[in-house]
Every structure is written in structure tokens, then in C-alpha cells.
Legacy VTK file of the C-alpha trace (Angstrom):
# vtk DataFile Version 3.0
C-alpha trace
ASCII
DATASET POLYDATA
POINTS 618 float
-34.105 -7.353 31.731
-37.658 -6.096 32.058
-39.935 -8.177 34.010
-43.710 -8.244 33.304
-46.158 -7.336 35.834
-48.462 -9.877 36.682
-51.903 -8.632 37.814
-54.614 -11.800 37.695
-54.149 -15.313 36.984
-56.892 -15.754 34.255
-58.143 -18.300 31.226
-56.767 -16.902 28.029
-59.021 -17.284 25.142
-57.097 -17.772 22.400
-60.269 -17.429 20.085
-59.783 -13.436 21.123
-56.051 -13.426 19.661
-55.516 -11.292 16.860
-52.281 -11.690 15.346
-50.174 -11.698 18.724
-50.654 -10.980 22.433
-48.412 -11.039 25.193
-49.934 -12.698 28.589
-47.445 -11.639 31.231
-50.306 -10.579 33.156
-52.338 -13.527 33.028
-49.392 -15.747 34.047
-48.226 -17.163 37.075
-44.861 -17.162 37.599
-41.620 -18.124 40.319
-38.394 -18.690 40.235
-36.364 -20.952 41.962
-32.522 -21.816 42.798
-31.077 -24.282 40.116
-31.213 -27.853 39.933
-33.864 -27.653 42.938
-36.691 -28.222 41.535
-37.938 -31.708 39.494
-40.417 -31.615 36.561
-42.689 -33.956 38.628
-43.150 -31.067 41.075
-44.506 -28.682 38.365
-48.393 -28.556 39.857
-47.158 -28.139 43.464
-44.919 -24.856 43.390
-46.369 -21.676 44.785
-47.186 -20.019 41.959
-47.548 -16.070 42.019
-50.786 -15.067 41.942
-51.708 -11.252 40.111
-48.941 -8.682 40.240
-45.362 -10.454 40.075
-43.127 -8.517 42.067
-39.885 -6.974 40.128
-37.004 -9.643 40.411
-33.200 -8.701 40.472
-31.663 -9.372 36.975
-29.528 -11.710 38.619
-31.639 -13.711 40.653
-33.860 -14.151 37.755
-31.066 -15.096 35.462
-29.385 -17.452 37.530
-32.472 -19.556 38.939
-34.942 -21.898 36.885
-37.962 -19.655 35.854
-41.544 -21.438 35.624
-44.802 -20.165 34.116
-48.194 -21.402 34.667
-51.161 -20.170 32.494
-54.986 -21.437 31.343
-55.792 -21.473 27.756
-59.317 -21.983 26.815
-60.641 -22.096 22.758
-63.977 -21.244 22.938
-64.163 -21.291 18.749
-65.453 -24.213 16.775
-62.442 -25.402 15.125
-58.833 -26.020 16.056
-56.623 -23.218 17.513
-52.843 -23.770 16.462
-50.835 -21.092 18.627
-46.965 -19.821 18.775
-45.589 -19.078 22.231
-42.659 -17.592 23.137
-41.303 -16.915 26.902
-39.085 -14.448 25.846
-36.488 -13.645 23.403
-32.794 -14.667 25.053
-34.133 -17.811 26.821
-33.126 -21.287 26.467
-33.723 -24.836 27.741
-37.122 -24.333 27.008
-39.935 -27.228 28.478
-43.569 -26.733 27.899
-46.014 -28.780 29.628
-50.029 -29.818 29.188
-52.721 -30.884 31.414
-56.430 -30.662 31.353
-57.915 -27.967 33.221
-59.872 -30.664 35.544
-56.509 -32.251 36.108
-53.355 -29.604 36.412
-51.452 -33.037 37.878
-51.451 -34.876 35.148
-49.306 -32.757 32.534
-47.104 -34.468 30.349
-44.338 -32.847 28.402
-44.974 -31.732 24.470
-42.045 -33.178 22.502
-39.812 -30.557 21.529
-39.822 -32.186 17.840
-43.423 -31.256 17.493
-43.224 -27.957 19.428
-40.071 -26.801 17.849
-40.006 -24.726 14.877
-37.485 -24.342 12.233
-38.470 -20.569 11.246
-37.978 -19.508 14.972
-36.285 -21.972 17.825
-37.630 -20.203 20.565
-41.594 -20.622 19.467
-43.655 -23.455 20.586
-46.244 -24.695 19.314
-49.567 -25.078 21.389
-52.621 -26.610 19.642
-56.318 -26.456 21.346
-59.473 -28.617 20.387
-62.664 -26.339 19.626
-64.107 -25.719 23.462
-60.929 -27.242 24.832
-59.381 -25.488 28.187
-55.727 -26.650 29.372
-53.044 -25.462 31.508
-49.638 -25.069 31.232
-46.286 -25.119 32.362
-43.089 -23.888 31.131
-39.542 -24.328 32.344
-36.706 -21.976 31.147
-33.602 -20.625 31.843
-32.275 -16.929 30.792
-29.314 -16.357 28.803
-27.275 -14.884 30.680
-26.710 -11.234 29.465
-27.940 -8.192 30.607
-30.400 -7.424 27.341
-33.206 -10.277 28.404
-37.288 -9.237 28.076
-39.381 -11.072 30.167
-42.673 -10.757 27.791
-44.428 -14.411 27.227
-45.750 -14.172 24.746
-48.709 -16.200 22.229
-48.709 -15.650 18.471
-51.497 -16.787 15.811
-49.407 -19.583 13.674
-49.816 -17.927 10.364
-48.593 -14.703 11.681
-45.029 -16.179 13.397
-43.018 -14.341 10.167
-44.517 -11.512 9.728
-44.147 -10.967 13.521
-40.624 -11.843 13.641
-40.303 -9.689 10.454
-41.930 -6.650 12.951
-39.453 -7.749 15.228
-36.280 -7.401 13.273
-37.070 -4.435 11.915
-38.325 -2.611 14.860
-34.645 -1.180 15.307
-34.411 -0.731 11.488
-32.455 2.846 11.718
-30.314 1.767 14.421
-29.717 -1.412 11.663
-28.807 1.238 8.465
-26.883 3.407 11.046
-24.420 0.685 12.054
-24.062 -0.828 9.140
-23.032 2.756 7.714
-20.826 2.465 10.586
-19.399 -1.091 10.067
-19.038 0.370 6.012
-16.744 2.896 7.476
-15.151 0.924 9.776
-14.214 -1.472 7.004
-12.876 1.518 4.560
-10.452 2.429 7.503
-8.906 -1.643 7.653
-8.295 -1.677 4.067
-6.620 1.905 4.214
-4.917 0.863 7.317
-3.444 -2.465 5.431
-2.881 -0.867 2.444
-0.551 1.909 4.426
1.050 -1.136 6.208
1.666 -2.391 2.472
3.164 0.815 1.298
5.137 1.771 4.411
5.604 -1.458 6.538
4.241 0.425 9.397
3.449 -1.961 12.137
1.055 0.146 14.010
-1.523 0.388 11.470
-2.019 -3.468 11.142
-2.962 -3.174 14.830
-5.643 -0.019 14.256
-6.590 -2.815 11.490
-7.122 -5.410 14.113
-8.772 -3.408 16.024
-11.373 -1.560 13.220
-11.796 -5.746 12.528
-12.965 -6.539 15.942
-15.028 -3.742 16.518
-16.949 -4.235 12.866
-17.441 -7.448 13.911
-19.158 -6.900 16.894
-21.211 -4.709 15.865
-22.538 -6.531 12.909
-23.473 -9.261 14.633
-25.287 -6.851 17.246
-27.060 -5.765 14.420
-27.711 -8.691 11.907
-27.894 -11.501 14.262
-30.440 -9.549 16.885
-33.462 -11.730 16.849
-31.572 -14.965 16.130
-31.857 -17.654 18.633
-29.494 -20.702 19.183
-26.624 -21.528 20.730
-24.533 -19.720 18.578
-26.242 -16.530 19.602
-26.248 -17.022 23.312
-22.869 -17.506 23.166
-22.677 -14.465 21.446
-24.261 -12.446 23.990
-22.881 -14.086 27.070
-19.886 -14.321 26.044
-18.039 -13.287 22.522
-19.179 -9.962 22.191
-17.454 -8.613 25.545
-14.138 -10.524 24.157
-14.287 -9.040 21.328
-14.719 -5.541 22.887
-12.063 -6.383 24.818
-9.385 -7.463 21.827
-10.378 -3.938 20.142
-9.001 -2.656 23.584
-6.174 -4.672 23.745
-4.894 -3.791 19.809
-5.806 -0.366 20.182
-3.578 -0.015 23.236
-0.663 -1.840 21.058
-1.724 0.528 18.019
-1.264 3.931 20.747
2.027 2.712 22.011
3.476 2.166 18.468
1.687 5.111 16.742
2.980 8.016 19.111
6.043 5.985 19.424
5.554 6.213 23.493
8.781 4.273 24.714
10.920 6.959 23.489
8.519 10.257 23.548
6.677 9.805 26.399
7.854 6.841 28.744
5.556 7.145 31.370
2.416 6.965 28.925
3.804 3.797 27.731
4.537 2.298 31.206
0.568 2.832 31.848
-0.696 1.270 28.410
1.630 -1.996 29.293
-0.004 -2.609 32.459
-3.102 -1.675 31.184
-3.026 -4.157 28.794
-1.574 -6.927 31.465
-4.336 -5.909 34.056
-6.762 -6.693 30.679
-5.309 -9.854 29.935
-5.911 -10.701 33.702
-9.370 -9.479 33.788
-10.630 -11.088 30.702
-8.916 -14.741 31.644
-10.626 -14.271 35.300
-14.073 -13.520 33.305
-13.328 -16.317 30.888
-12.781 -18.397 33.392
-15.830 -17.668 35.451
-18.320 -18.200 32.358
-16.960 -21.607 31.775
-16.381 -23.246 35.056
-19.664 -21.963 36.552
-23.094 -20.789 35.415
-22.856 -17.687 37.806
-24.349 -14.044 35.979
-23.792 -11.663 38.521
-20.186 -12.465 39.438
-19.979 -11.909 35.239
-22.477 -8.958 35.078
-19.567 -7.201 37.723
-16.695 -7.784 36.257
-18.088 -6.790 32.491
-20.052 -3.801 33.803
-18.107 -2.347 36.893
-14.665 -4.243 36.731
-13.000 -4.542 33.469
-15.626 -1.271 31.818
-14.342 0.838 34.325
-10.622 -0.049 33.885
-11.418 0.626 30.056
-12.482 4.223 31.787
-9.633 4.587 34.104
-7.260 4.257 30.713
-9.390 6.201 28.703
-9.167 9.105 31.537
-5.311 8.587 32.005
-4.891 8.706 28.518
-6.760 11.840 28.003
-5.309 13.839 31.127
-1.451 13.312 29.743
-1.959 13.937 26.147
-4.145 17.779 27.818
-1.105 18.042 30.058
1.351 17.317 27.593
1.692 19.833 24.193
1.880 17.277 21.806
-0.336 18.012 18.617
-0.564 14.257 17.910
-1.820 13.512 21.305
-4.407 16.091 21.280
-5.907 14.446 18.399
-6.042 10.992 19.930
-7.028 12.426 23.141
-10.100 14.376 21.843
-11.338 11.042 20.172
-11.087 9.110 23.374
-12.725 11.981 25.007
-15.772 11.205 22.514
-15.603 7.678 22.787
-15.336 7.884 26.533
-18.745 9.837 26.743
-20.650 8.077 24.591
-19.350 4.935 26.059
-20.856 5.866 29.332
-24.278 7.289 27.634
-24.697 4.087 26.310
-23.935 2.218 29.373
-26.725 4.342 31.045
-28.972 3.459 28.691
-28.263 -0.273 28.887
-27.680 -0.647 32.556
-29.488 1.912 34.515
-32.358 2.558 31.493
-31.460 6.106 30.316
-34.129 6.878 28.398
-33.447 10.373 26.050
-36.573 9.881 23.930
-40.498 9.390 25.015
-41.264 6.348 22.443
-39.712 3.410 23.777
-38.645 2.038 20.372
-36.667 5.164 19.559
-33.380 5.036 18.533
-32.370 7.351 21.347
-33.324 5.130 23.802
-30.564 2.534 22.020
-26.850 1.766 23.872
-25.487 0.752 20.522
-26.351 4.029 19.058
-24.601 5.949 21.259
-21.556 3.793 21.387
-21.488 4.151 17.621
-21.335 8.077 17.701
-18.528 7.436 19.790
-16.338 5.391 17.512
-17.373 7.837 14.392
-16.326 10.736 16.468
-12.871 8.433 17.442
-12.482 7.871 13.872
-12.872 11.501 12.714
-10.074 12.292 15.140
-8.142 9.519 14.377
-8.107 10.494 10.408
-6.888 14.441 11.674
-4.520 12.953 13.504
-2.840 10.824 11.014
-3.526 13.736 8.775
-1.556 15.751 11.121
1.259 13.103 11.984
1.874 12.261 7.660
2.066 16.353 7.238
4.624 16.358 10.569
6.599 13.220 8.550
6.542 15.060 5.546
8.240 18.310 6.855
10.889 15.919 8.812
11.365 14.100 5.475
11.887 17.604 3.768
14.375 18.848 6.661
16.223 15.272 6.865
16.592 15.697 2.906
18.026 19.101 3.068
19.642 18.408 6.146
21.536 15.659 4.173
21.996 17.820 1.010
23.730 20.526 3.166
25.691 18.165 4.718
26.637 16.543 0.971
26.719 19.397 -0.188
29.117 20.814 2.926
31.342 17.470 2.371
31.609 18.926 -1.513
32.464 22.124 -0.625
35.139 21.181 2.187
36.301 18.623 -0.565
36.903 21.639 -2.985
38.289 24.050 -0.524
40.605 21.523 -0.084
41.516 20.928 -3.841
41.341 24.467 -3.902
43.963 24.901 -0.625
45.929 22.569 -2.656
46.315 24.422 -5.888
46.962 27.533 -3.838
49.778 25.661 -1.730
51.247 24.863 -5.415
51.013 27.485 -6.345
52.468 29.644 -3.768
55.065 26.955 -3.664
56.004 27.628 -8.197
55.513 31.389 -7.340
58.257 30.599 -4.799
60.605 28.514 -6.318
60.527 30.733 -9.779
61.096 34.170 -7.504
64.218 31.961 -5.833
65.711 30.152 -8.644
64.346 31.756 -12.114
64.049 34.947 -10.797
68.063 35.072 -9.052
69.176 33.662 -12.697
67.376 36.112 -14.424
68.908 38.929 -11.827
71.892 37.742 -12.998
72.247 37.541 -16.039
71.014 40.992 -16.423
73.640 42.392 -13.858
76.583 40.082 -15.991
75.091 42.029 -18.885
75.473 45.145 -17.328
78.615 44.587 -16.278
80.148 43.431 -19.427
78.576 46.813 -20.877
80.635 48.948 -18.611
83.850 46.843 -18.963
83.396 47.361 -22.565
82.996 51.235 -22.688
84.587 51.723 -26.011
82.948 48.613 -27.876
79.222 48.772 -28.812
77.726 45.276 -29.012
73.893 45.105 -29.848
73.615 41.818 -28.672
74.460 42.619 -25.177
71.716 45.061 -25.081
69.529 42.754 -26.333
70.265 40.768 -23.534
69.730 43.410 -20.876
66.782 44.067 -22.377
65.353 40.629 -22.857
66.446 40.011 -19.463
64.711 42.770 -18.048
61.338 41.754 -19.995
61.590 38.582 -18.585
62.102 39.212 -15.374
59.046 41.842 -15.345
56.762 38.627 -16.758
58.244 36.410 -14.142
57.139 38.565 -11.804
54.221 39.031 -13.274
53.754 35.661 -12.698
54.485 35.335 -9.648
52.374 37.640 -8.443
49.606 35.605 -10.033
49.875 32.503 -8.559
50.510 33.463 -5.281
47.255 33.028 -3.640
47.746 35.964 -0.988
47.060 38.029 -3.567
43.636 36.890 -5.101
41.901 40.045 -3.961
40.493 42.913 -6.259
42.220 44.871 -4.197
45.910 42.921 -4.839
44.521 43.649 -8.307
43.958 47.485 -8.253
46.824 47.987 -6.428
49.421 46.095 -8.879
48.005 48.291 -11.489
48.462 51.499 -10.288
52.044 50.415 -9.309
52.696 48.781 -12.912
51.111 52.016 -14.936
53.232 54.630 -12.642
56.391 52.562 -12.402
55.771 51.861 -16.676
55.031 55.886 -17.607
58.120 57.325 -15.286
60.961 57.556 -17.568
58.749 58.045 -20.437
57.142 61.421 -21.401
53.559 61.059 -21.028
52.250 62.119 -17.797
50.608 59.229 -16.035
47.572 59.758 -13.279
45.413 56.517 -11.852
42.157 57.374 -9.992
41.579 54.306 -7.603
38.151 54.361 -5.160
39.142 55.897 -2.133
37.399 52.227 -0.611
37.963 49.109 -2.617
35.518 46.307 -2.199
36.735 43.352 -0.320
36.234 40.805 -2.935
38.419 37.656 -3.797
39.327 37.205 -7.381
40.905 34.377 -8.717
44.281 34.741 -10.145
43.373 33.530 -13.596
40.417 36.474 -13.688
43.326 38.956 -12.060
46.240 37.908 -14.717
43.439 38.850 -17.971
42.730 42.175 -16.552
46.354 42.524 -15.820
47.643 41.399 -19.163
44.377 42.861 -20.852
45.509 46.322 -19.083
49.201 46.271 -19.995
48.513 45.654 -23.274
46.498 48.471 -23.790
49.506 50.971 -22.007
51.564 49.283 -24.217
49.495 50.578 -27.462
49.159 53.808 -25.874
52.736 54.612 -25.358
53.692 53.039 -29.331
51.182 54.198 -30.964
49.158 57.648 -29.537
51.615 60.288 -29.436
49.843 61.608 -26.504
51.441 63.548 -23.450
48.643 62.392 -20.756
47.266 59.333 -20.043
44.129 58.371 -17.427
43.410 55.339 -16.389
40.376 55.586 -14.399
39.347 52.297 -12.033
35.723 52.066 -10.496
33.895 48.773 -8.867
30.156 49.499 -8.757
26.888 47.374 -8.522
29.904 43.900 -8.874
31.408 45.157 -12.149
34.996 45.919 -12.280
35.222 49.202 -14.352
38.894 49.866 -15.715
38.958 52.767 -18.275
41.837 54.579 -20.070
41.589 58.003 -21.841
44.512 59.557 -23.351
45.038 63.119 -25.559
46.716 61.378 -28.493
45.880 61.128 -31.988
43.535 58.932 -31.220
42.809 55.824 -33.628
40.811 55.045 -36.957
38.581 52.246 -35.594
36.932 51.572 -39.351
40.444 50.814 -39.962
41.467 48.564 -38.016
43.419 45.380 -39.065
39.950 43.213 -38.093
42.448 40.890 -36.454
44.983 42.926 -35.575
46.465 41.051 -32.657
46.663 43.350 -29.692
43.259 43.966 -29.892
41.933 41.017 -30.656
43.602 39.455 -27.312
42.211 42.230 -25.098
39.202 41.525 -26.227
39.113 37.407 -26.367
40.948 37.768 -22.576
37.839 40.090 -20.970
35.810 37.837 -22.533
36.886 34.393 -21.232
36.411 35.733 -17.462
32.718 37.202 -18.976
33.839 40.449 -19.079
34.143 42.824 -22.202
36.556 45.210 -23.917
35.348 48.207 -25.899
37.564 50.896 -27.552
36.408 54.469 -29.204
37.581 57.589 -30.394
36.328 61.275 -30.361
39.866 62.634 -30.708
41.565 60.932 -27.915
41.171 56.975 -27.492
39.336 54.931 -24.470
39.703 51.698 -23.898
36.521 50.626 -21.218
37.445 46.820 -19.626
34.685 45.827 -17.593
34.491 42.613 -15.474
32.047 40.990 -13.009
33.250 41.086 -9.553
LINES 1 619
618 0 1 2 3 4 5 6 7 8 9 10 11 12 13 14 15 16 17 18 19 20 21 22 23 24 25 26 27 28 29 30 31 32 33 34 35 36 37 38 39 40 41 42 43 44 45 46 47 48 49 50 51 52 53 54 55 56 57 58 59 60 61 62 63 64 65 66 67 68 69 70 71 72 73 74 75 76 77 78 79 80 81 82 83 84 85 86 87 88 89 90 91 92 93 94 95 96 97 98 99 100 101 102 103 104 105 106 107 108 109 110 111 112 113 114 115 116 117 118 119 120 121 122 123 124 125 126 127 128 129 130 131 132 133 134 135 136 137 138 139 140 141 142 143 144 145 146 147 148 149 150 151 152 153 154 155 156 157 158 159 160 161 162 163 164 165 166 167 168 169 170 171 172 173 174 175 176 177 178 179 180 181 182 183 184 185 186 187 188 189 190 191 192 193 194 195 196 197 198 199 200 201 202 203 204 205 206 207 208 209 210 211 212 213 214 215 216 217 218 219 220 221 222 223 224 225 226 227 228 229 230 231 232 233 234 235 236 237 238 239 240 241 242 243 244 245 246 247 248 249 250 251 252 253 254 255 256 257 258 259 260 261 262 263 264 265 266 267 268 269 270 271 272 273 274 275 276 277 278 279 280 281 282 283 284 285 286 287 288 289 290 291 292 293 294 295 296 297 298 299 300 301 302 303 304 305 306 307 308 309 310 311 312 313 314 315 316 317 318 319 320 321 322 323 324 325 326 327 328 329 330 331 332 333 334 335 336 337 338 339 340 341 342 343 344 345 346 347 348 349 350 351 352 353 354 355 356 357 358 359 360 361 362 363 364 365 366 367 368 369 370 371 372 373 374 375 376 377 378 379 380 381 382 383 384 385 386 387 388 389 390 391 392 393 394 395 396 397 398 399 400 401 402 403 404 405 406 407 408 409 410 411 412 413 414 415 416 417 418 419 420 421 422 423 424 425 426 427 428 429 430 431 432 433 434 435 436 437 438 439 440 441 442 443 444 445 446 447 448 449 450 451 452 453 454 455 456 457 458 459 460 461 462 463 464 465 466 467 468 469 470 471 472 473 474 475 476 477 478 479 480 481 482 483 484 485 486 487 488 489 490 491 492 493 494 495 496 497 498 499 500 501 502 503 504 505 506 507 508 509 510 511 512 513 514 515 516 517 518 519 520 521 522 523 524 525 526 527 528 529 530 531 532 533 534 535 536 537 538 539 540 541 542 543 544 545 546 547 548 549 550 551 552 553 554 555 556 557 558 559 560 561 562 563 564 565 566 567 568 569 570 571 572 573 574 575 576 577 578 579 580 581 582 583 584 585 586 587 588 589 590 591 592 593 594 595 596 597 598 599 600 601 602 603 604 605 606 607 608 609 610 611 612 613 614 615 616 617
């Protein structure tokens, strides 16, 4: 509150008014304790005479205030006069008497004084050469923004002054409702994420964006309003609602960095921070109900419950500096703003800061600063969430492929064990043919063999047959075996049981048989369906060669280079006609369609000697 000096008590001539005036220092003025003084007592109080010394904010607010002033028209014609005691006053009483007789005022009736357009103004009305004093009773709302300027306006100039008046903070008006624009775009995000995600946090950061547009709205559109409505809004609401911003932003914190399980002790301050608030504010609640005191109020808003709102604010920011959490940092640097324009504007209300020369400036303005404050919070807020969606997002990503792997893991141990299956089968055929099968097979060649030798003398065809079929069979059955059994799904199971097969096949013939293996064969598993093509594929081909090339050397040549499976044989026969060809002449035909079902191919040529090339991804 600022108090006008008082220098001389002197008659106003209102003929001399231009527009408006203010008369603080042609008033007299006291103040006294409440309820002391009676309206018939008016005349008799000791008035202060000239300068009127500078009152404590709460003496002045919590006494009854009187004014005493001399108005004189010195015109010819009727002077009809506005005047207002100051802006946040109430229980306003303005008394008459004639000049000659200060004891016998009477009270003007409030429904001829009081003034739709403005409730505050009075209306005064002076005869031509008329000269009257006057009294005036009022209290002060009881808030910390009061101006102590009485004031008398010409009555034709009451709205255009109050128009001057509203929109003497007219950039401080656009600039907070920019900021109560923004503040509004960040609720309907914040319930439209709570829509999408059912994220309970953000319909608290939309509680508290709610409270804090209101309040400043109403700071800013409701400014030169006076009624009860408004008093109540500056005793009382506006704090509250400061306060429930507090309290959902502390529930929006503890929920948004998920503080219970991250960081335990955080949480543990935020809960009694927002008991000891709860406290405070029913204490302060309390007090502005049940008694009319200001300073007991003026203490707890502006030392007590502000500076636990500090205390928080600097606990809040020291963890999240202390603690490496990216999240925090974001959160913390807003605070950090809001925290230090917080207290700029609290200098500037409480202590008069002033940061500009012209009074009016909007430098010299609390709410100004307090609004950088919660633009800055916001900005930080936004990276943060940014921040904290792109840190979801990456979880989401790993949790997804985390899950895949693991499906696909299950899949894989699922096949591996179809797959362990199949191989226990199969080793367990591979087994049973080599024991039963194979033992029959033994023996009916050996019965064959033995009936040949008992029967020196007699030649019968069919038993040869029958040694021979036998021994066929037996060499397939084997063959056989050694396909199924799993132990031997290797390439180099594979090389090996050709080089054995071509040797063991060429050695009571009389072509002269070499194999050239890599001195270092890959370790790489082949199944046994890949290893029995090649096999068979292979076979057949030393089959042809011995039939049908009249050759005395045979190479069969077996690389495995950049995974291919290189198998060729080269022999010094005739070599073969390949333009005539039976086109699907069997033997052929097969090698080919069996390199090709594993992906593989099978090409044949002839420059005087035949090759035969099998190649086969390995």
C-alpha cells in the first residue's frame, strides 16, 4: 500500500478540477483501532494536520481510516463531483456539513452516492459559491496491493477515467493473456494425452495449468473491479488458488517421475510437503474467516506458506542437480526459473523492486515477472516430456524386441527340440536297420556264399544274383544309415564318406582312382537330406564313369570356398556326346533334379575327357 503524503489541510475548489485530481495532500486523515470509534464522533477526532506520516500496511489495514477535507465551488452553477478513497476499499461512509458548522454532518445515502458504472465512486454535489466539509469512513481490503490516493473526478469524465485506469497496465494485460492462451493449449494437450494414454499424471499438470490460468485472468481482467466478489478475490481466492496449483503440481511430480519407486526419498519430501500445505492453507483459511486480522494473514501468505513453496522448490532442485537423471534436470531447470522469478516478483510486490524509472512500466509489475517464470517452467516442462516420450519410445522398442527375441528364442528352442526329436528317430531307424535289416542282409549274403562253395560243380545264376543283390542292398542300407544318423550331419562326415565310397568303389576295378580333399574342411553342419543328394548325386556319376568312359584315371576333385561345396570329377575316357544326349536320359536327369532341390547345380562337359562340376551352398 502506498500512503499519500499529506502536506496542508486546505479548501479544494472544485471549480479548478479538470478532469480528475487526487487531494491526498489537502486531506486530513487518522486511523483508529476497530469498532472504537462512533459516527457521532466524526468532528471531534484529531485529525492530521499537513504531512501524514507513513503508516504500517497493517495498522492501516486493520483499523477504521477517516478523511476530512473542505470543498468550496466558487463557479456559478452546480458542481457534480466523483470521489474515490482509493481503489481496494470498502464499507465506504461519506459525510456533509456546512463549513460554518463541521458538527452538524449528516450522512449522504449510499443510494444517491452510489454508482452503478463504478461502486467505489461517490457522488458529491456543490451549490454555485457553496463550501462544505467532509468526512469519510472506510476500511481497506485486506491485501497487500491497496493505494491510498483519494481521489475527486469531474462526473462526465468517471469512464473515460476508469477506461485510463484499466488500461494503464495494458501490456502486462496482452502479455498474460498470451500467457493464460498458452496455459490453456497445455490443459487440452494434457487431457487429450490422459485420453489417449490414461496417464494419471497429466490430468493433475491439467489441474494445475487450470488453476494457475485462472488466477491469472482474473488478476488481469477483473483489476479495477470493485465488489465483494473482488475483495474476496484478493484477500482471499487468489492465494488458494496459488496454493491448489502447488498442491496438483506436487501430485503431478510424484506421478510423472514415478518417485515412489525411482527416487524414494524425493517422494517422502513432496508428501509432507503437500501435508505441511494442507496445514498451512486450513490455518490461513481459518484465520481470514474467524477474524478480520491482515498481518497475522500478510505472514503466513508472504513469509510462511511462500517460503515453504521456496524450501520445496530448493529441495526439489538440489536432488534432481545431485541426482543424474535427464528427466529431473528438465523439471529442475524449470523450477529453477520459476523459483527466481517468483522471488523477483515478490520484491517487486512486497519490498517495491523497482527495475524501470516510469512507475507504470511493466518492469516495475510482480505479475510480469511471475509470468516469465511459468513460460520458462513450461518450456522445460514441454523438453522434458519431449525427453521422457523419446525415453518411452526406446523402452517400447527394446521391450518389443526384447519380447520378439524371447518369442522368437521360445520358437527356436521349440524347433531344436522337434529337430532333437527327428534326430533321436532317426538315430534310433539308423539303429534298428544296422541291427536287424542290416544282420539279415549279412546273412543272407553269407548263406549265399556258402551254398556257392557247397555247390562247386553246379553253376546257378540265381544264387549269384542273390549275392549280388544282397550285397547292393546292404551297401544302400548303409548308405542309409549313415544318413540318418545325426552324428554325421557335418560337411566333413560328408567329404569323408566320399573319399571312402570312391576308393573302396574303384579298387578291384581298373581305373586308377585319386580324391583331392582340402587339407582343412570347414566346420559346417549339413543336413542329412542335403548330404544323401550329393552322395547319391556323386555315386551316380562314378557309376556312369566306370559303365560308360572307358577311361583308366579318374579325379574327383572336392573344394569348399566362399560357402559353396565344389565336387568335380575329370576322367581320360572317351568322353561323351552332350548334343546327344537322351534329353531325359535318367541318370542325368536325377543328378541334376537332386543338386537342384538342395539349390545347388549339376553341370557336365567334354573336351575329350568328361567333368561332371556339383556345386552346393554350404
Amino acid at each position: 500500500m502506498c500512503v499519500t503524503a499529506q502536506q496542508d489541510s486546505t479548501v479544494i475548489d472544485v471549480s479548478r478540477i479538470r478532469f480528475h485530481d487526487p487531494i491526498g495532500s489537502q486531506c486530513w486523515f487518522i486511523s483508529t483501532p476497530k469498532g472504537t470509534v462512533q459516527d457521532t464522533q466524526l468532528p471531534a477526532l484529531h485529525y492530521e494536520k499537513g504531512k501524514v506520516s507513513q503508516q504500517s500496511l497493517g495498522r492501516l489495514i486493520e483499523q477504521d481510516n477517516f478523511l476530512k477535507f473542505t470543498l468550496a465551488n466558487n463557479s456559478d452553477s452546480v458542481k457534480k463531483l466523483f470521489f474515490v478513497p482509493g481503489i481496494y476499499t470498502k464499507n465506504i461512509r461519506l459525510y456533509k456539513a456546512p463549513a460554518n458548522k463541521p458538527d452538524s454532518f449528516y450522512l449522504l445515502p449510499d443510494s444517491i452516492t452510489k454508482t452503478s458504472l463504478f461502486e467505489l465512486a461517490r457522488v458529491i454535489r456543490l451549490q454555485p459559491h457553496e463550501q462544505s466539509v467532509f468526512y469519510c469512513r472506510f476500511n481497506f481490503v485486506r491485501t497487500n496491493v491497496n493505494i491510498f490516493v483519494p481521489r475527486l473526478i469531474e462526473h462526465d469524465y468517471l469512464r473515460q477515467w476508469l477506461q485510463t485506469f484499466r488500461e494503464k497496465d495494458r501490456l502486462l494485460d496482452i502479455f498474460t493473456y498470451v500467457v493464460t492462451g498458452i496455459l490453456l493449449l497445455m490443459i487440452f494437450y494434457s487431457l487429450a494425452v490422459y485420453v489417449q494414454n490414461r496417464n494419471n499424471e497429466f490430468v493433475y499438470y491439467a489441474l494445475y495449468a487450470f488453476c494457475t490460468t485462472v488466477l491469472l485472468f482474473l488478476k488481469s481482467f477483473n483489476v479495477s473491479e470493485a465488489g465483494e466478489f473482488k475483495y474476496f478475490y484478493e484477500e482471499y481466492l487468489d492465494f488458494m488458488i496459488m496454493c491448489g496449483s502447488v498442491f496438483f503440481y506436487l501430485f503431478f511430480v510424484r506421478l510423472f517421475i514415478n518417485t515412489p519407486e525411482t527416487h524414494p526419498f524425493l517422494n517422502k519430501c513432496l508428501n509432507i510437503a503437500r501435508w505441511l500445505l494442507f496445514v498451512l492453507c486450513f490455518i490461513f483459511s481459518a484465520i481470514y474467516f474467524m477474524t478480520d486480522k491482515y498481518v497475522i494473514l500478510n505472514i503466513m501468505e508472504n513469509l510462511v506458506i511462500k517460503l515453504v513453496f521456496f524450501v520445496i522448490g530448493v529441495i526439489f532442485i538440489v536432488y534432481s542437480f545431485k541426482n543424474k537423471d535427464t528427466l529431473l534436470y528438465y523439471l529442475a531447470a524449470g523450477n529453477t526459473a520459476l523459483v527466481f522469478f517468483s522471488i523477483l516478483s515478490l520484491g517487486v510486490i512486497q519490498f517495491k523492486w523497482h527495475f524501470a524509472k516510469e512507475q507504470a512500466s511493466i518492469f516495475n509489475r510482480g505479475l510480469f515477472y511471475y509470468e516469465i517464470g511459468l513460460v520458462l517452467e513450461m518450456i522445460c516442462f514441454l523438453q522434458g516430456l519431449a525427453y521422457k516420450n523419446r525415453r518411452d519410445i526406446i523402452e517400447r522398442v527394446k521391450e518389443r524386441e526384447r519380447l520378439k527375441l524371447e518369442n522368437e528364442r521360445k520358437e527356436f528352442d521349440k524347433q531344436m527340440a522337434v529337430i532333437k526329436a527327428q534326430q533321436e528317430e532317426r538315430n534310433r531307424i539308423s539303429a534298428d536297420m544296422h541291427d536287424e535289416l542290416g544282420s539279415g542282409m549279412t546273412a543272407i549274403r553269407l548263406m549265399s556264399e556258402i551254398v556257392k562253395t557247397k555247390m562247386k560243380d553246379t553253376h546257378f545264376p540265381e544264387l549269384e544274383k542273390i549275392s549280388n543283390s544282397a550285397n547292393d542292398l546292404l551297401g544302400k542300407m548303409n548308405t542309409i544309415i549313415w544318413t540318418m544318423k545325426s552324428s554325421n550331419d557335418t560337411l566333413e562326415s560328408l567329404v569323408a564318406y566320399i573319399r571312402a565310397h570312391a576308393v573302396e568303389y574303384f579298387d578291384s576295378t581298373h581305373i586308377e582312382c585319386t580324391v583331392r580333399v582340402p587339407t582343412v574342411v570347414p566346420q559346417v553342419d549339413m543336413s542329412g537330406e542335403k548330404r544323401r543328394n550329393i552322395f547319391l548325386s556323386v555315386k551316380e556319376g562314378l557309376n556312369n564313369a566306370l559303365k560308360h568312359s572307358q577311361a583308366s584315371q579318374i579325379l574327383i576333385d572336392i573344394a569348399a570356398q566362399d560357402n559353396l561345396l565344389i565336387i568335380r570329377i575329370t576322367d581320360n575316357g572317351v568322353g561323351i556326346d552332350t548334343e546327344k544326349l537322351r534329353r531325359f536320359g535318367n541318370g542325368l536327369s536325377n543328378m541334376r533334379r537332386r543338386m537342384e532341390s538342395i539349390g545347388g547345380t549339376f553341370v557336365i562337359e567334354s573336351n575329350g575327357s568328361t567333368i561332371l562340376t556339383y556345386e552346393a551352398p554350404i
